[in-house]
C-alpha positions as a Markdown table, in Angstrom:
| # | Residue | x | y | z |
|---|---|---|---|---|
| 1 | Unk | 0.0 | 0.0 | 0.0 |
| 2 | Unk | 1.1 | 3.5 | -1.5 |
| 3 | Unk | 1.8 | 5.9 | 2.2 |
| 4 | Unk | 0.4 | 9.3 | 1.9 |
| 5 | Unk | 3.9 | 10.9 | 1.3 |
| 6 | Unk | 4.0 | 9.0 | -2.0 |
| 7 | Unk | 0.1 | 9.8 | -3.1 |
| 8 | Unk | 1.1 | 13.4 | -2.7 |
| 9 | Unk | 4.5 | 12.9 | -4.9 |
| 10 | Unk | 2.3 | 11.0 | -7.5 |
| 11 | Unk | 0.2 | 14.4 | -8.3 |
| 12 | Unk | 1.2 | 17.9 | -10.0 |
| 13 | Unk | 3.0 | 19.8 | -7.2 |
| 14 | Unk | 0.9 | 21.6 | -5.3 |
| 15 | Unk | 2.1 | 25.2 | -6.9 |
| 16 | Unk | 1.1 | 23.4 | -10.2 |
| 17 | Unk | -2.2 | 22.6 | -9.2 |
| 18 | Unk | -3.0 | 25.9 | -8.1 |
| 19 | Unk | -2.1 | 27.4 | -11.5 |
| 20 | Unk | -3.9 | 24.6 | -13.4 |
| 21 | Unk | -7.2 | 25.2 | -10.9 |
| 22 | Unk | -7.0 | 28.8 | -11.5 |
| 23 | Unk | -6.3 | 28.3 | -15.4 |
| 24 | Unk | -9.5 | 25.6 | -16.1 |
| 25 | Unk | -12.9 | 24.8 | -14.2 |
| 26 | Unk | -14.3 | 21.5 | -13.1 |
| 27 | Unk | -15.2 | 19.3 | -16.1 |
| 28 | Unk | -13.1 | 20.7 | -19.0 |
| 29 | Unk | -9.9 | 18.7 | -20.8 |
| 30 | Unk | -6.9 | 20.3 | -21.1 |
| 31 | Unk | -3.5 | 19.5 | -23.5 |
| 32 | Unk | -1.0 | 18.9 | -21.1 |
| 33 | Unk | 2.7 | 17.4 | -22.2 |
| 34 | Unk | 5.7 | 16.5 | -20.6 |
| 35 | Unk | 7.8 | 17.1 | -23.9 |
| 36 | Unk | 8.2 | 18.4 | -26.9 |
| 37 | Unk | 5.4 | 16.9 | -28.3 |
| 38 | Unk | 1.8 | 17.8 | -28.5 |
| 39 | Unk | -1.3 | 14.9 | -27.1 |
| 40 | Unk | -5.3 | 14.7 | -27.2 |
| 41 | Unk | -6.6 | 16.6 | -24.7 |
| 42 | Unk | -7.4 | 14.8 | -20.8 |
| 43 | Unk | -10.0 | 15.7 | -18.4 |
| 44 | Unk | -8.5 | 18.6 | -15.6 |
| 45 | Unk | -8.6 | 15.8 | -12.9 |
| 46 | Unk | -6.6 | 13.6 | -14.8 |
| 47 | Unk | -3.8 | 15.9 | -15.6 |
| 48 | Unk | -3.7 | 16.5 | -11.8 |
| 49 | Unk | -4.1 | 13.3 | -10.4 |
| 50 | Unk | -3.5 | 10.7 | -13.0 |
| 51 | Unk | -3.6 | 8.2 | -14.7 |
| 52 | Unk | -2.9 | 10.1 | -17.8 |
| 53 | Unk | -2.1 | 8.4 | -21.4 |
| 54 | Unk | -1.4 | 10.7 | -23.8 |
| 55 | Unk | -2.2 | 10.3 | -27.4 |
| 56 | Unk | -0.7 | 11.4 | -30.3 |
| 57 | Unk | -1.8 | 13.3 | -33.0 |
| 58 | Unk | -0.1 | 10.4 | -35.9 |
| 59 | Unk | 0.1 | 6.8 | -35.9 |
| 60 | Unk | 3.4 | 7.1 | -35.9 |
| 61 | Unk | 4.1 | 7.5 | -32.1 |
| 62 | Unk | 3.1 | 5.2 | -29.2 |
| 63 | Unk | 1.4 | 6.4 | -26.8 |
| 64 | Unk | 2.4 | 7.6 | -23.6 |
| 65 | Unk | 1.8 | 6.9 | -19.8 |
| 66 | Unk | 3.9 | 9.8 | -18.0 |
| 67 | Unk | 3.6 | 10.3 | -14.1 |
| 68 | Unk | 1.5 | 13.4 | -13.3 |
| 69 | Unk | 4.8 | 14.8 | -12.0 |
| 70 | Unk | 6.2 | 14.7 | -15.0 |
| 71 | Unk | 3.8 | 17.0 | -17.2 |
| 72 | Unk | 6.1 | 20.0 | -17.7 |
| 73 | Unk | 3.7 | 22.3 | -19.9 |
| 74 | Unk | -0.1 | 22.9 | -20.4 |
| 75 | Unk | -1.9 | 24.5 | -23.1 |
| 76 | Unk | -3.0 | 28.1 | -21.8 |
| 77 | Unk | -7.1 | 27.4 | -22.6 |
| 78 | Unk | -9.0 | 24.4 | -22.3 |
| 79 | Unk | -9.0 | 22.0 | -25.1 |
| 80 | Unk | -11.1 | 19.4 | -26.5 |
| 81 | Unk | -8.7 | 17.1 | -29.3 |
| 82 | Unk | -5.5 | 17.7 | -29.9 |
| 83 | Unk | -3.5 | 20.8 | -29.2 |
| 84 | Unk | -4.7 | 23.4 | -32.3 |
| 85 | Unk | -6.4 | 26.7 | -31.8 |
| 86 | Unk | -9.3 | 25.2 | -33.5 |
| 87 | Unk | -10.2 | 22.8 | -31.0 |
| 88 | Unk | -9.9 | 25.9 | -28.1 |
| 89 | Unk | -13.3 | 25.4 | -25.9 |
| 90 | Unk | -13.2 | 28.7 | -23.9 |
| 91 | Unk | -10.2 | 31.8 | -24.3 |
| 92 | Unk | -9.7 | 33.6 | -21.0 |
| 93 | Unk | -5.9 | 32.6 | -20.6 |
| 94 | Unk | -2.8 | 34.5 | -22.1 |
| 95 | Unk | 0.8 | 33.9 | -21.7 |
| 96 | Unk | 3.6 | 37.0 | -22.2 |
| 97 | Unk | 7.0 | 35.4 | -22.1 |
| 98 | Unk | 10.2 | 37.2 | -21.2 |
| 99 | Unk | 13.3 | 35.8 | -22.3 |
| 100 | Unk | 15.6 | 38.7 | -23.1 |
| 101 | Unk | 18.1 | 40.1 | -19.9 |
| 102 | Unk | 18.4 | 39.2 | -16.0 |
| 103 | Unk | 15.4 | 37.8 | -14.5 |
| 104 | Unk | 15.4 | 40.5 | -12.4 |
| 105 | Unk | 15.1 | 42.8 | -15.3 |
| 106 | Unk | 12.1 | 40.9 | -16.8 |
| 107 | Unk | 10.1 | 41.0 | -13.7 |
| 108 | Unk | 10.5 | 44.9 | -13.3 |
| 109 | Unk | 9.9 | 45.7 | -17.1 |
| 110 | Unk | 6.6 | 44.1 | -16.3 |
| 111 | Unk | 6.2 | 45.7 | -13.4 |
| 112 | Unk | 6.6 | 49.1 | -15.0 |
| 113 | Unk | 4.8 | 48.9 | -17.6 |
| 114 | Unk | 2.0 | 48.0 | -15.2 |
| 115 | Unk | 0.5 | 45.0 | -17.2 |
| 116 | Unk | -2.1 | 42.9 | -15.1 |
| 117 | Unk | -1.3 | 39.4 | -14.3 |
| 118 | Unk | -2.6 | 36.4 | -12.5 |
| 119 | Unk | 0.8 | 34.6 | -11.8 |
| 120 | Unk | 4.7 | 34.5 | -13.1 |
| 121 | Unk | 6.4 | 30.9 | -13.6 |
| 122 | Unk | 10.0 | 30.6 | -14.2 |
| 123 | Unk | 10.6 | 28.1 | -16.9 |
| 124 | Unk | 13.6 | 26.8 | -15.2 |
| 125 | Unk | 16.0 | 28.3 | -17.8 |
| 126 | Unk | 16.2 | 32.0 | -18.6 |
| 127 | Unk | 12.6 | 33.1 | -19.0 |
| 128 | Unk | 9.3 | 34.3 | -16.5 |
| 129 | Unk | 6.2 | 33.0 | -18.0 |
| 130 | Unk | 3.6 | 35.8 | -17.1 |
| 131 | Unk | 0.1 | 34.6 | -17.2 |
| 132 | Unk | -3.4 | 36.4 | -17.5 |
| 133 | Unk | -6.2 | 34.8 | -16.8 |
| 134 | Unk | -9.4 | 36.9 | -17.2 |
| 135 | Unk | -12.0 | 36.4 | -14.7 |
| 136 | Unk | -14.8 | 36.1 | -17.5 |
| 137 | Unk | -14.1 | 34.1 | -20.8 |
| 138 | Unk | -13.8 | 36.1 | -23.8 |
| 139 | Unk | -17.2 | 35.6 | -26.5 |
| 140 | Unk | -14.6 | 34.7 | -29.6 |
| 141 | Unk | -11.6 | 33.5 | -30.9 |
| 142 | Unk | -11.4 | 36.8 | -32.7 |
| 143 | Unk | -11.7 | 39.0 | -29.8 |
| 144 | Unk | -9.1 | 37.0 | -28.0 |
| 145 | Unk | -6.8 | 37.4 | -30.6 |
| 146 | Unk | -7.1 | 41.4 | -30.5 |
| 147 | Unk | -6.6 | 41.4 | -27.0 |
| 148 | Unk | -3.7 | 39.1 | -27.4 |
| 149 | Unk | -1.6 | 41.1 | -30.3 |
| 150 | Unk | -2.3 | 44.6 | -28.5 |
| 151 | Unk | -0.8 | 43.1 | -25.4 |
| 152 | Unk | 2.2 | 41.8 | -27.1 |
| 153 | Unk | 2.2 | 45.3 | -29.1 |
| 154 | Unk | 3.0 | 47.1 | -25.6 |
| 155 | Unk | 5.3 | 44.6 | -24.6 |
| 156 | Unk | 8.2 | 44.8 | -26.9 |
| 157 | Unk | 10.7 | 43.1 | -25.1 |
| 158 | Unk | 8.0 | 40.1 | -24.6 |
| 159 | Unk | 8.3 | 36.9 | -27.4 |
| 160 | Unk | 6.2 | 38.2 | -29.8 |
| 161 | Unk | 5.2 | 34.3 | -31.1 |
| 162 | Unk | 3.1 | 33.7 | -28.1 |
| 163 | Unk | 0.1 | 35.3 | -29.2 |
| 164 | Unk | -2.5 | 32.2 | -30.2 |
| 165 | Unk | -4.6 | 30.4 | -27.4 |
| 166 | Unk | -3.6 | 26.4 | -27.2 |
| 167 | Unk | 0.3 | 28.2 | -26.8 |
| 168 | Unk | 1.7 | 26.2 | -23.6 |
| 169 | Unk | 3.0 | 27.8 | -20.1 |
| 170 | Unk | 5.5 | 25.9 | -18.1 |
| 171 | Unk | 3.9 | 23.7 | -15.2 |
| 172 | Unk | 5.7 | 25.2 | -11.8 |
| 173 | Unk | 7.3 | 22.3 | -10.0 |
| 174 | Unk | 8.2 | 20.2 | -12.4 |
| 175 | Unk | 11.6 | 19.2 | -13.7 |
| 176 | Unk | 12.2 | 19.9 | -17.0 |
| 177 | Unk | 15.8 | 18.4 | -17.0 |
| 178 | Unk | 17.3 | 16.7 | -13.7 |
| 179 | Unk | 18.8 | 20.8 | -12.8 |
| 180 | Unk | 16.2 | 22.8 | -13.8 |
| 181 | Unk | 13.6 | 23.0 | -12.1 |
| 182 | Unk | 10.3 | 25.3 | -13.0 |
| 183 | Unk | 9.4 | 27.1 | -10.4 |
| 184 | Unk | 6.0 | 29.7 | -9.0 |
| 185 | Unk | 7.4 | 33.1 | -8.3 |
| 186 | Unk | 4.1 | 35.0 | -7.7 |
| 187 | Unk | 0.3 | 34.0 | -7.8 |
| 188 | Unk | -2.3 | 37.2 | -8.0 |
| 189 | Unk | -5.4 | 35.3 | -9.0 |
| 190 | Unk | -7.7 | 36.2 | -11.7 |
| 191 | Unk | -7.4 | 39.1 | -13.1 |
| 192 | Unk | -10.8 | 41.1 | -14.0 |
| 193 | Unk | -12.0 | 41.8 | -17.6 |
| 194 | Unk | -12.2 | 45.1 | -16.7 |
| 195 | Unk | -8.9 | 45.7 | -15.4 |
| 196 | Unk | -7.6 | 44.5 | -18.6 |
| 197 | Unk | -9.6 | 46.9 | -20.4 |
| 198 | Unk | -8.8 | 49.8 | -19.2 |
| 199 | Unk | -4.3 | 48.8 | -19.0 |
| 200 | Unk | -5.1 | 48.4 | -22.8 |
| 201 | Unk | -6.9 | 51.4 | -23.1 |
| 202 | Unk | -3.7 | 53.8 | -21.9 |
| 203 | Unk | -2.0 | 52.6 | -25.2 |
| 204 | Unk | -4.3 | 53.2 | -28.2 |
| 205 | Unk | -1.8 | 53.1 | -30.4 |
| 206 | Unk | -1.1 | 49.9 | -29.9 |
| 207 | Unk | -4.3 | 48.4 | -30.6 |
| 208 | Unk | -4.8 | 46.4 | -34.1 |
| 209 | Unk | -5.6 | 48.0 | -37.0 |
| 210 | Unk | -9.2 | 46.1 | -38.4 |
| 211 | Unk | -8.9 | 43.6 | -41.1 |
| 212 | Unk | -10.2 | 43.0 | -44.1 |
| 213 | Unk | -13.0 | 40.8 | -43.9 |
| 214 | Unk | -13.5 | 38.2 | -46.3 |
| 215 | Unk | -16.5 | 35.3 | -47.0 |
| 216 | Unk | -16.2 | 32.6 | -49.1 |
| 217 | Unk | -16.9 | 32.9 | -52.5 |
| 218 | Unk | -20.2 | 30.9 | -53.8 |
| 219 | Unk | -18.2 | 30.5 | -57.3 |
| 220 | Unk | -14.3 | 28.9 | -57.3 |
| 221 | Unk | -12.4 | 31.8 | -58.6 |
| 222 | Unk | -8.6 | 31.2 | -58.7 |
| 223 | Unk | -7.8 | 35.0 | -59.6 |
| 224 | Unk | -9.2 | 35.3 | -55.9 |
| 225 | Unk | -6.4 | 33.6 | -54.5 |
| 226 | Unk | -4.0 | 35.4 | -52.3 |
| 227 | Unk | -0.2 | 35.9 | -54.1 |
| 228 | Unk | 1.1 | 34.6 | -50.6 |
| 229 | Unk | -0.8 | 31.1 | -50.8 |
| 230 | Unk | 0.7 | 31.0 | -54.4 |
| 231 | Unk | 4.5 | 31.8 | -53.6 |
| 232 | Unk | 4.5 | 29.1 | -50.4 |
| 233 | Unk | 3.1 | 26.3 | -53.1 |
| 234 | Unk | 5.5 | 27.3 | -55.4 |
| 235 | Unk | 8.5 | 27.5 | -53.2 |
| 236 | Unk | 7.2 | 24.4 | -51.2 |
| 237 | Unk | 6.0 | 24.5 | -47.7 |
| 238 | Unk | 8.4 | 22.9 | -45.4 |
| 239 | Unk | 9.2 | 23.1 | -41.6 |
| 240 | Unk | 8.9 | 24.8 | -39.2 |
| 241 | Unk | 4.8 | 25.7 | -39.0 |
| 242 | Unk | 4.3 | 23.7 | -41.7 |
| 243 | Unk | 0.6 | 22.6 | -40.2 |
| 244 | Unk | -0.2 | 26.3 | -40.0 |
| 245 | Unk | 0.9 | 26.9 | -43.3 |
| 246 | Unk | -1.2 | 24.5 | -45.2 |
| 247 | Unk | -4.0 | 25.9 | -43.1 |
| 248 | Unk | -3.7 | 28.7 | -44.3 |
| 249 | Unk | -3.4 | 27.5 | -47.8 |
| 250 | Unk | -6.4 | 25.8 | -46.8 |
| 251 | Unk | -8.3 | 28.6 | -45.9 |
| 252 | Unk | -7.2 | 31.0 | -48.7 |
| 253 | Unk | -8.4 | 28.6 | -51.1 |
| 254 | Unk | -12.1 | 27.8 | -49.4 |
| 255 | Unk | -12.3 | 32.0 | -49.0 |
| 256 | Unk | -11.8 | 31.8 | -53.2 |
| 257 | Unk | -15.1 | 29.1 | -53.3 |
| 258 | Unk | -13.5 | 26.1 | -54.0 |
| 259 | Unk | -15.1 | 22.9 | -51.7 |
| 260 | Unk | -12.8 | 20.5 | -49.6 |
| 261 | Unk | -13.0 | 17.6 | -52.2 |
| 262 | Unk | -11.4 | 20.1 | -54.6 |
| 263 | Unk | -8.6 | 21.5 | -52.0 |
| 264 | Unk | -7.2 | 18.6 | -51.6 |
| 265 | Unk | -7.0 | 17.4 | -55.1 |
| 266 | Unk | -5.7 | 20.7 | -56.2 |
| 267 | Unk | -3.3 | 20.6 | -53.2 |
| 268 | Unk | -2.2 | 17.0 | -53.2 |
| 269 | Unk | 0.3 | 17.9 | -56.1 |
| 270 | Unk | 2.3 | 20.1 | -54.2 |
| 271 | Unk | 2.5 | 18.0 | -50.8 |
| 272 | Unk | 5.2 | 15.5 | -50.3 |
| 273 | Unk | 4.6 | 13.1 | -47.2 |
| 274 | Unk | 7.6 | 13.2 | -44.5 |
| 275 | Unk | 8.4 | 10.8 | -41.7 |
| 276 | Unk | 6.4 | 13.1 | -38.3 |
| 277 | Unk | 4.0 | 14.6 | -41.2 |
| 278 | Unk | 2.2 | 11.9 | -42.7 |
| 279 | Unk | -0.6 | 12.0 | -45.4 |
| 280 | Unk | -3.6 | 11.4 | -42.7 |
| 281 | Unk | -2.3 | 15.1 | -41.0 |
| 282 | Unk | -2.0 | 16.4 | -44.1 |
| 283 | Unk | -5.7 | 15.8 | -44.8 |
| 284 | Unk | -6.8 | 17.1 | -41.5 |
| 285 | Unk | -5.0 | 20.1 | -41.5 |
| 286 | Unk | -6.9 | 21.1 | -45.3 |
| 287 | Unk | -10.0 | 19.7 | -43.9 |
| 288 | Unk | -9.7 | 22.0 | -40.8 |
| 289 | Unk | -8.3 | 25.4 | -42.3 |
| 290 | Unk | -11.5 | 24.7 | -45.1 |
| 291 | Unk | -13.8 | 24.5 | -41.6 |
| 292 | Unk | -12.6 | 27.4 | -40.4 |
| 293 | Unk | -13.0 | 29.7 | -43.4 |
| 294 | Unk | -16.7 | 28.4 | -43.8 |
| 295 | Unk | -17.1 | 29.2 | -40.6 |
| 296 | Unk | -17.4 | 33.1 | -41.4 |
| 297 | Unk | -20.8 | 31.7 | -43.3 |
| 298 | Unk | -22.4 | 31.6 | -39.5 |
């Protein structure tokens, strides 16, 4: 029989769960990994506690069985599938990550620029991980991803590639190696809508310019297609974000009226199958960034 000192040892650390119980509510999944790699969403529960098997998102990887201990990231927003902004639930969650200077440095640029947030992680290497999380969920993807470029418009010295929801924040307590351990410097709570609004409010200029706004086309019109989506078949789309460029693709194509059946066969041509990016993904990727642009329709 397992004592209580080695139940306890056999969850998320306890400053882990406090971040993940602030991040999610009962009942949702959430992508959590303990590498590299990105797995099917779990329940919260699971993640916490165990017993956690982690799928992956091609046949060509076993599955996985890590220790709850061992999950060193976790997708900012809840999740339901595998780790892709599509498959978001709920956006209330964003992460700013400073990587550049002393940590002492990164905490007081933060500080001075006065920028809300719910907690800061160290990643156990050379970064704080500042997370917002909003104490009312956001109505859209697309108003989430306003908020999320204006803040990372104001904070220049912040990675600017952190911007899209099912991003990950490092898991305080876990190891990520043996001698680097990730660690909970400061926990705030939820920070109110309102208080968000009105930080971003003191730097207009920052806020993103409107864009264009298209629907798709009820006729397949190839003099629609973007010159971009052109150029990146042309050149061939390779790593890295090769998913979200063929979504893209995907998309440009479905916003110039041509139906899925069609994407594919007019984009099979131009894709060439590689070893972690297999036909099957392929498909799913079209499939989705053809979803997505129909579902301006709505």
């Amino acid at each position: 029989m397992q004592t209580p000192e080695a139940l306890r040892e056999a969850r998320v650390h306890e400053t882990g769960q406090r971040l993940l119980r602030l991040m999610f509510k009962q009942g949702e999944t959430v992508c959590i990994s303990h590498n590299k790699y990105g797995w099917h969403s779990i329940p919260l529960e699971n993640a916490i506690n165990g017993p956690i098997t982690l799928v992956p998102p091609s046949d060509d990887r076993p599955w996985e069985y890590p220790k709850p201990e061992e999950i060193t990231m976790v997708a900012l927003n809840p999740i339901k599938g595998f780790r892709t902004d599509l498959n978001c639930t709920a956006f209330r969650s964003f992460l700013v990550e400073m990587d550049c200077g002393p940590l002492p440095e990164q905490l007081a640029y933060i500080k001075k620029l006065g920028m809300p947030y719910s907690a800061v992680v160290f990643s156990g290497n050379k970064s704080l991980h500042f997370l917002i999380t909003l104490d009312k969920d956001l109505p859209s993807e697309n108003v989430y991803r306003v908020f999320s470029e204006w803040i990372l418009t104001i904070m220049t010295l912040a990675d600017p590639l952190t911007k899209n929801p099912s991003r990950s924040i490092r898991v305080p307590g876990a190891y990520r190696s043996p001698d680097k351990r990730q660690a909970l410097v400061e926990f705030k709570g939820a920070v109110k809508l309102a208080e968000l609004v009105a930080w971003l409010n003191k730097y207009p200029d920052a806020k993103p310019k409107e864009k264009e706004v298209r629907t798709v086309s009820e006729n397949p019109d190839f003099s629609k297609v973007k010159g971009w989506a052109c150029k990146l078949l042309v050149d061939g789309i390779n790593p890295p974000n090769r998913n979200a460029k063929w979504f893209s693709v995907a998309m440009e194509f479905a916003l110039s009226g041509y139906e899925e059946d069609y994407i594919l066969e007019v984009l099979r041509p131009y894709f060439s199958p590689d070893r972690d990016f297999k036909e099957r993904e392929w498909k799913t990727t079209i499939r989705s960034g053809f979803k997505k642009a129909n579902e301006r329709k709505r």
